[in-house]
C-alpha positions in Angstrom: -42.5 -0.3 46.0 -40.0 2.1 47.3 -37.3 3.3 45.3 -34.3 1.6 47.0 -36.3 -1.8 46.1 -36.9 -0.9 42.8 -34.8 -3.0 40.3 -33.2 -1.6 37.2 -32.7 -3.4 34.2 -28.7 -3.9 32.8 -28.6 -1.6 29.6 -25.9 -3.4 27.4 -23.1 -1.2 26.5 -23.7 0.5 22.7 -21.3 -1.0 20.4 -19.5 1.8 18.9 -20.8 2.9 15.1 -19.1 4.8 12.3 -21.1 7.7 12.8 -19.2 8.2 16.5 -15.6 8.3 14.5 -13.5 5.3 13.3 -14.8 1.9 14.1 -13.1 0.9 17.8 -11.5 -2.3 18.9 -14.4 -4.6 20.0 -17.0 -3.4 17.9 -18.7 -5.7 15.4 -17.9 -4.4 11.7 -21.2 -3.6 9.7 -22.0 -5.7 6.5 -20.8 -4.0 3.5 -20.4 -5.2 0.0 -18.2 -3.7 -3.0 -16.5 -4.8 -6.0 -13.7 -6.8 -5.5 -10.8 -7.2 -7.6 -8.2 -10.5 -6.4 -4.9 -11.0 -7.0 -5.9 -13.1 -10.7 -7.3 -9.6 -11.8 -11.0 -11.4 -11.8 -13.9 -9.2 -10.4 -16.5 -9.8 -8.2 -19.1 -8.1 -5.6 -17.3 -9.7 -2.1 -19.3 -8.9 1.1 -16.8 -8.4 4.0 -18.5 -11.5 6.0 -17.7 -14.0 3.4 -13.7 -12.2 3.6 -13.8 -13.2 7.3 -15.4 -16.4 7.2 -12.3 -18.5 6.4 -9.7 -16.4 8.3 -9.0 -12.9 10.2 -8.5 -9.9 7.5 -6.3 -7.2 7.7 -8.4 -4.3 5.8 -6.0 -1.5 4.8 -7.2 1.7 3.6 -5.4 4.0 1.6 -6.0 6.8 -1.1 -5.5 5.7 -5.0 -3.2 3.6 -6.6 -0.1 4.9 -7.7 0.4 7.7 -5.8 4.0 7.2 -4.4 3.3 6.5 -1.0 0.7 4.2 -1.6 3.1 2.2 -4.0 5.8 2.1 -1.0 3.0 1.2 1.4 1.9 -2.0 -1.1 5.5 -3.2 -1.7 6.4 -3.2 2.0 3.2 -5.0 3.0 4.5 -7.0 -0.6 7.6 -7.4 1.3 7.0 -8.5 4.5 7.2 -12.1 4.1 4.5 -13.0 7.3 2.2 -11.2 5.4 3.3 -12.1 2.1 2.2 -15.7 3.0 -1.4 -15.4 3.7 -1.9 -18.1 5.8 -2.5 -16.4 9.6 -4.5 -13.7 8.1 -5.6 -12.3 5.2 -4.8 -8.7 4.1 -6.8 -6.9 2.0 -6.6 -3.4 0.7 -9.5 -0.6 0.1 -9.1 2.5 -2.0 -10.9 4.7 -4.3 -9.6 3.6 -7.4 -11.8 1.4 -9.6 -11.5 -1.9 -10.8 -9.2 -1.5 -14.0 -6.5 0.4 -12.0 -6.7 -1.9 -8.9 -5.8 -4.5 -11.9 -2.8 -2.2 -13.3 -1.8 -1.5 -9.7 -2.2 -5.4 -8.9 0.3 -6.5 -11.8 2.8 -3.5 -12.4 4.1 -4.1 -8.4 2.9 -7.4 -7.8 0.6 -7.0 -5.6 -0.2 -10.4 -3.8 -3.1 -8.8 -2.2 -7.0 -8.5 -3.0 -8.2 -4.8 -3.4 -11.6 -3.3 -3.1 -12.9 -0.6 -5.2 -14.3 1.5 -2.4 -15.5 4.1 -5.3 -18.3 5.4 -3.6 -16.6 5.1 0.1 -19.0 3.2 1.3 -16.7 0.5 2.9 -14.4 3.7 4.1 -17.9 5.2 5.7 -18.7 1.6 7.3 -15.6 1.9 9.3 -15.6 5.8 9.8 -12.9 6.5 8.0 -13.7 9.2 5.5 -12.6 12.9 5.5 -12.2 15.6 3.7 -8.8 17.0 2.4 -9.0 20.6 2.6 -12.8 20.5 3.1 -13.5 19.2 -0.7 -12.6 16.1 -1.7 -13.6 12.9 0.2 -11.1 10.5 1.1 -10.0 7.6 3.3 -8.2 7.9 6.2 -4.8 5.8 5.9 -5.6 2.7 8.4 -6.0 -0.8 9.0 -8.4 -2.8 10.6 -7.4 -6.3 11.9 -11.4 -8.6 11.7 -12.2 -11.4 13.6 -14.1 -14.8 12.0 -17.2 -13.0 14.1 -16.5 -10.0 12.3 -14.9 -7.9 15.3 -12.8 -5.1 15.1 -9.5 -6.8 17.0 -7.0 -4.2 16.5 -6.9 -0.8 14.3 -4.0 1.6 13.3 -4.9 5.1 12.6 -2.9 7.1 10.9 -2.6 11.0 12.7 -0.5 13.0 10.7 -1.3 16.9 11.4 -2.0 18.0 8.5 -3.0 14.8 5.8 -3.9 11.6 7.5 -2.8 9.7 4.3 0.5 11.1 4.4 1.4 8.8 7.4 2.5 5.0 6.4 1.4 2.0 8.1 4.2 1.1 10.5 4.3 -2.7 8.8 6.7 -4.4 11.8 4.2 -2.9 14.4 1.4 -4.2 12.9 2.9 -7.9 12.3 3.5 -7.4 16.3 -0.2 -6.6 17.2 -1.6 -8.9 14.5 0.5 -12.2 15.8 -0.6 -11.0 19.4 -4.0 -11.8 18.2 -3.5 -14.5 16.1 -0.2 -15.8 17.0 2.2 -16.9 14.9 0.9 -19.7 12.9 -2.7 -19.8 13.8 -5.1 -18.9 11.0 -8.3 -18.4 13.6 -8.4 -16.9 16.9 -9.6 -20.3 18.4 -13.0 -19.3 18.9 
């Protein structure tokens, strides 16, 4: 056989992975499994498949609770009455901070919102969002991943300040916009 007639076989295209940077709009989102602390202040082990079986989830890193601009990103997601409601999406939050001061954090602000105790950063590594502030400490990246029922990355906000990407806040209006082009406004799948 010749090589003009020889046939090549398609190679699918590699579905981007952590380890190439932070987790990119189409790719499928790894199964990963912390402890969970929901809105009652109740504790479990959630994987993030069984989050995104009912409805899409709006995963939202961010560093520890109570540091001042994580309180102001909380109470403006808090705020945000679309969001607030629950019922096109579900937003979830991801942090370092264990279980007992996810529960402080949860009921000093009233936090309507479900917040995994990524102590280990194993759900920040999933989604290739770790770094290290001044080369020591490990840390998530500020950011928010909108997942699909199939568990697919549908949209992601990054923050990219210069010099501390937890420094920048997640721009809540803009993200409402880019979720509810995904969603739309009232529906809580994507139709699939």
């Amino acid at each position: 056989m010749t090589e003009e007639h020889r046939v090549t076989p398609e190679r699918p295209t590699p579905t981007p992975t952590a380890a190439d940077g932070p987790l990119d709009v189409g790719a499928r989102v790894p199964e990963v499994r912390a402890e969970f602390v929901d809105t009652d202040g109740s504790v479990s082990t959630v994987s993030l498949s069984t989050l995104v079986a009912d409805r899409p989830v709006l995963l939202c890193f961010y560093t520890m609770d109570f540091s001042p601009d994580c309180v102001r990103q909380w109470c403006t997601f808090r705020d945000f009455d679309w969001f607030a409601g629950g019922d096109h999406v579900r937003v979830v939050g991801a942090s370092r901070s264990g279980t007992r001061l996810h529960r402080e954090f949860i009921s000093r602000f009233d936090i309507g919102f479900p917040l995994f105790a990524d102590t280990d950063l194993d759900l920040s590594d999933a989604f290739g969002v770790t770094y290290r502030t001044v080369g020591l400490t490990r840390r998530s990246r500020r950011s928010c991943f909108l997942v699909d029922t199939e568990g697919v990355v549908r949209y992601r906000w990054l923050a990219d300040h210069w010099v501390d990407p937890t420094r920048d806040l997640p721009p809540v209006a803009d993200i409402h916009d880019a979720v509810t082009a995904e969603v739309g406004p009232t529906a809580e799948t994507f139709g699939l």
